[in-house]
C-alpha positions as CSV (number, residue, x, y, z in Angstrom):
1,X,-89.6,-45.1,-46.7
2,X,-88.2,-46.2,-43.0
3,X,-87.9,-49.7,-44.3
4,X,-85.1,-48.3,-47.4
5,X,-83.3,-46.1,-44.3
6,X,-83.2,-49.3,-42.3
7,X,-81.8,-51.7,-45.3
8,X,-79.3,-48.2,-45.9
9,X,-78.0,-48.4,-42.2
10,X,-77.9,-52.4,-42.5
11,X,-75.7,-52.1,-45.3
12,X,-73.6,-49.1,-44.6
13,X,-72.6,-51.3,-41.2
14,X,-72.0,-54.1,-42.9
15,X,-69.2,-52.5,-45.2
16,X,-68.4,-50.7,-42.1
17,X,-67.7,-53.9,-40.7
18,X,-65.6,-55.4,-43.5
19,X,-63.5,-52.3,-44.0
20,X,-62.4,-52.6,-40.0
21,X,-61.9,-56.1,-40.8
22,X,-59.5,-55.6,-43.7
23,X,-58.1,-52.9,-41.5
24,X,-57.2,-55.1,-38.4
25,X,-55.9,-57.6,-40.7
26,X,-53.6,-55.4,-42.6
27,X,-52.3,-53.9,-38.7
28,X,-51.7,-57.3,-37.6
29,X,-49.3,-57.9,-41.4
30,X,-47.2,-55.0,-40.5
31,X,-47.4,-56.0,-36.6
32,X,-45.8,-59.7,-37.9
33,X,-43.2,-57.9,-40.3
34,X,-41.9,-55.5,-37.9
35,X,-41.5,-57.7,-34.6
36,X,-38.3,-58.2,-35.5
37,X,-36.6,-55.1,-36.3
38,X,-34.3,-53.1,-34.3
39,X,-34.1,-49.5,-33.6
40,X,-30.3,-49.5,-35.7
41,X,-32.8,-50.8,-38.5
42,X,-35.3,-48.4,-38.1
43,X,-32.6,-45.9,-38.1
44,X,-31.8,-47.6,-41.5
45,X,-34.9,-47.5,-43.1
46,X,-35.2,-43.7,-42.0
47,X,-31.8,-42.6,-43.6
48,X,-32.4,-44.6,-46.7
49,X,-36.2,-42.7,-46.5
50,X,-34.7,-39.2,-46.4
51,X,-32.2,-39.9,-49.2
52,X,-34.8,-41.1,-51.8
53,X,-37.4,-37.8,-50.3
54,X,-34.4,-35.9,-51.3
55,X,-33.9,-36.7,-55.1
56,X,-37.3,-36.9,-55.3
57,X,-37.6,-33.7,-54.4
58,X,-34.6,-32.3,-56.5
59,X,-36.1,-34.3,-59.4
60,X,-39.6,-32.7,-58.9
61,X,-37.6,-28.8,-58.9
62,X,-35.3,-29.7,-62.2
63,X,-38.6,-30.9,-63.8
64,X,-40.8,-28.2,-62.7
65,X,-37.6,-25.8,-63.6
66,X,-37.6,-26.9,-67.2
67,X,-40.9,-26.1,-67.8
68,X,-41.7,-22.5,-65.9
69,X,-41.2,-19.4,-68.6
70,X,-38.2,-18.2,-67.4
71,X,-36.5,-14.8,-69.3
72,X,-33.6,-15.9,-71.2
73,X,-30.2,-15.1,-69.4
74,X,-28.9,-12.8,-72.6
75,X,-32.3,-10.8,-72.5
76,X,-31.6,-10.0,-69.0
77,X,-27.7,-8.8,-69.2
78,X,-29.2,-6.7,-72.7
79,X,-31.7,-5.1,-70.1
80,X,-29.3,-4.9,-67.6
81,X,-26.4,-2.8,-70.0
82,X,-28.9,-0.6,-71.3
83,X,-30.9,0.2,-67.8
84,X,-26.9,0.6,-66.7
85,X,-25.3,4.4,-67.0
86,X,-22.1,4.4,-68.3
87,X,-19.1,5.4,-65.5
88,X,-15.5,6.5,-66.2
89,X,-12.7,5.6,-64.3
90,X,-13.0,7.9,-61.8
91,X,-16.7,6.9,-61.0
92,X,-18.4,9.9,-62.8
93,X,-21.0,9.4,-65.6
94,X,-20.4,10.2,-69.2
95,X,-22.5,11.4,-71.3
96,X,-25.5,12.2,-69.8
C-alpha cells in the first residue's frame, strides 16, 4: 500500500516537473517575442484588441437576438390599441 502512495507521489512530481518545464519554456518564447516592442505598439495591439472584443461582442447579441422568442412587433401595437381607451379631441374618453 505505502509503496503505490510512494510510486503516486514519484510520478505526480515528475509530471509536475515537466508541466513547469514546458511552462518556463513557453515564458521565455513570449519573453524573446516581446523584447522588442514598444509601448506605441503595445498601445497598438490594445486598440486593435478592443475593436475585435467589440464585434465580437455585437456578433454574439445579434446571434443570441435571432434566436430568443421575442413577441412579434404587430402582436404588441394589437395589444397595445385594444388595452388603449379611445380619447376625443378634447382629451375626454368616448364611449365608455
Amino acid at each position: 500500500m505505502y509503496q503505490l502512495l510512494l510510486y503516486g507521489v514519484v510520478f505526480l512530481s515528475v509530471i509536475s516537473f515537466f508541466l513547469a518545464l514546458i511552462a518556463c519554456a513557453r515564458v521565455g518564447k513570449v519573453l524573446r517575442i516581446s523584447k522588442e516592442l514598444d509601448w506605441s505598439d503595445v498601445a497598438n495591439i490594445t486598440g486593435d484588441l478592443s475593436t475585435v472584443k467589440k464585434t465580437i461582442q455585437t456578433l454574439n447579441n445579434r446571434i443570441n437576438g435571432m434566436h430568443s422568442p421575442k413577441i412579434q412587433e404587430e402582436q404588441l401595437i394589437q395589444h397595445l390599441l385594444t388595452k388603449q381607451p379611445n380619447h376625443g379631441s378634447n382629451g375626454k374618453s368616448i364611449g365608455g
